[in-house]
C-alpha positions in Angstrom: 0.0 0.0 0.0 1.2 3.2 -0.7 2.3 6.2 1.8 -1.1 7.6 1.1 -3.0 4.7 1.0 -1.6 4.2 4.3 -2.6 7.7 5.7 -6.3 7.6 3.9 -6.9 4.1 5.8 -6.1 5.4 8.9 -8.4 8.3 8.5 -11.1 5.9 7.5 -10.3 3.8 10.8 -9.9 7.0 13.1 -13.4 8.1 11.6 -15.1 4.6 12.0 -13.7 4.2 15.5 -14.3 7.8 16.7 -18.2 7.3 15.5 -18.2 4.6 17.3 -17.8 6.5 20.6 -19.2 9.3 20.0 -22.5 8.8 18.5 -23.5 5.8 20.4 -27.0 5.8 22.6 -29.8 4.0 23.9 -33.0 4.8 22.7 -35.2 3.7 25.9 -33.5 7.1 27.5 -36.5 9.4 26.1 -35.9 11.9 29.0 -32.5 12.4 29.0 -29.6 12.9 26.2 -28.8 10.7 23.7 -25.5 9.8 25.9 -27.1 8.4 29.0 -26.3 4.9 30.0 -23.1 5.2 28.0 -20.4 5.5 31.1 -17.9 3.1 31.3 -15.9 0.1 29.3 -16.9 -1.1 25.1 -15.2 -2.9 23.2 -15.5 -4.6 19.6 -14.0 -5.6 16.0 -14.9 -4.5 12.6 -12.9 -4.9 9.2 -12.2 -1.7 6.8 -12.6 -2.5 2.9 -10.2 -1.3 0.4 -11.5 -0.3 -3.1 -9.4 -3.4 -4.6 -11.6 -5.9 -2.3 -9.1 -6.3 0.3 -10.2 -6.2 3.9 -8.3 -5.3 7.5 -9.9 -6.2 11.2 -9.8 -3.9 13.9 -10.2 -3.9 17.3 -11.1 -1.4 20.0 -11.7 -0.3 23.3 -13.4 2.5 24.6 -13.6 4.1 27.7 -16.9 6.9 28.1 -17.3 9.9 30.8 -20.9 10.7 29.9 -22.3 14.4 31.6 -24.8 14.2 34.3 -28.1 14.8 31.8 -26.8 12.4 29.3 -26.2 15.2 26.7 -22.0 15.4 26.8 -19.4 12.4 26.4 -15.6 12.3 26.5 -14.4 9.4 25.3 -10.7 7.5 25.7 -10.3 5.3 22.4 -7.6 3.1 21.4 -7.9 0.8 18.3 -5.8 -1.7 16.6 -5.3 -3.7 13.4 -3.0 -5.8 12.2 -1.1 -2.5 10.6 -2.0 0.6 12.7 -2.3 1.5 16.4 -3.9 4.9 17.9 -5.1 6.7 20.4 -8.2 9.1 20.1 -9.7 11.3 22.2 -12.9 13.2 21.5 -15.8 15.2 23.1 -19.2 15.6 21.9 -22.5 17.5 22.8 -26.2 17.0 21.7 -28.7 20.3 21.8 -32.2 18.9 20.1 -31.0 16.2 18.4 -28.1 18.2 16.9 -24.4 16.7 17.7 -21.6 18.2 17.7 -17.4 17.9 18.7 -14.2 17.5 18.3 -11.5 15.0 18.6 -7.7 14.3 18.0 -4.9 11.7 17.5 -2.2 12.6 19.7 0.7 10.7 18.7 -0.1 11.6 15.0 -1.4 15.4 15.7 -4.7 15.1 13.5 -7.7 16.9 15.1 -10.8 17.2 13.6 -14.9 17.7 13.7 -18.1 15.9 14.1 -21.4 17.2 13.0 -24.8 15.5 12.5 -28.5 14.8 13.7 -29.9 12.0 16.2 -32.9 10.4 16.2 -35.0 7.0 17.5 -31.2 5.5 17.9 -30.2 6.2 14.3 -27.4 8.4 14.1 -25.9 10.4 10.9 -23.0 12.6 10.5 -19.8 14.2 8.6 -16.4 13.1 10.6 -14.1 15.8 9.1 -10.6 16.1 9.0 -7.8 18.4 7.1 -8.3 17.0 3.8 -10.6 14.5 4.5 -14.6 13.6 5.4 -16.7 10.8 5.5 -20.4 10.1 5.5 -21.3 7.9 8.9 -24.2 5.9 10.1 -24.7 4.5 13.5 -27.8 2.1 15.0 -27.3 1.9 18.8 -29.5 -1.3 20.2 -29.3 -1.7 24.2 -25.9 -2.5 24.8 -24.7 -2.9 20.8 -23.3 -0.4 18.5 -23.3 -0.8 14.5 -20.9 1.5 13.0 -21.2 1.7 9.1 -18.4 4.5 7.4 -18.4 5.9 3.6 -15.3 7.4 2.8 -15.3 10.2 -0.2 -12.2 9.1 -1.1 -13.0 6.3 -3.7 -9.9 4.2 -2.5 -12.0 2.1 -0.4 -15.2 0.8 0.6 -16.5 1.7 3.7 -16.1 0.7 7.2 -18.2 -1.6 9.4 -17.6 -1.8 13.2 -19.4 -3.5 16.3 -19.1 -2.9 20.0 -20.7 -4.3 22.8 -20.5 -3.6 26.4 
């Protein structure tokens, strides 16, 4: 893979990863934010598809403060594959339905943004980087996540990630 293969499948892994913390919620917590019952230890596997068909597994843990109404989280995340290792960290806030945050790679120095809309546990946002977004869906049952990622950069497929607490 090239250099910038390299660096584009890490920022479809940081995204996939990142949305997996951040926009992750119960949906039998009507009265309180989207975040509420999140606090505490996930953890899960998911594989990232190259555009030529081939195919990468991850892993990742995930550790949540969630704010006392359920509408902030900071999250602790650190992911794996057989080719990369990294640390993220991230904080997000829902107003309405409406999220919003930030988050970083420290060891790499890549910060970034997350927009996008929350509703009946189906979650959709724009994970942006410099130089690079992708298109991210999330369906949060009880204590599972499903993570699905579409990166605009047509060198690969998509990303697909479950946790579970």
């Amino acid at each position: 893979m090239t250099a910038f293969g390299s660096k584009m499948l890490w920022h479809v892994m940081t995204a996939a990863c990142v949305t997996a913390g951040l926009l992750a919620a119960s949906p039998s917590h009507a009265q309180s934010g989207p975040f509420a019952g999140m606090s505490g230890s996930w953890s899960g596997t998911g594989t990232v598809q190259i555009a030529d068909g081939a195919s990468e597994r991850i892993r990742c843990r995930a550790t949540y403060t969630v704010g006392s109404d359920g509408n902030t989280l900071q999250q602790v995340l650190r992911c794996a594959s057989d080719s990369y290792r990294f640390d993220l960290s991230s904080d997000v806030t829902n107003r309405s339905g409406s999220l919003t945050g930030t988050w970083s790679e420290a060891s790499r120095g890549i910060n970034g943004g997350v927009e996008g809309r929350a509703s009946d546990g189906q979650f959709n946002a724009l994970v942006t980087a410099n130089g690079f977004a992708a298109e991210l869906r999330v369906t949060a049952r009880g204590n599972r996540q499903t993570i699905a990622i579409n990166s605009q950069n047509t060198q690969f497929r998509g990303v697909q990630i479950t946790l579970a607490r």
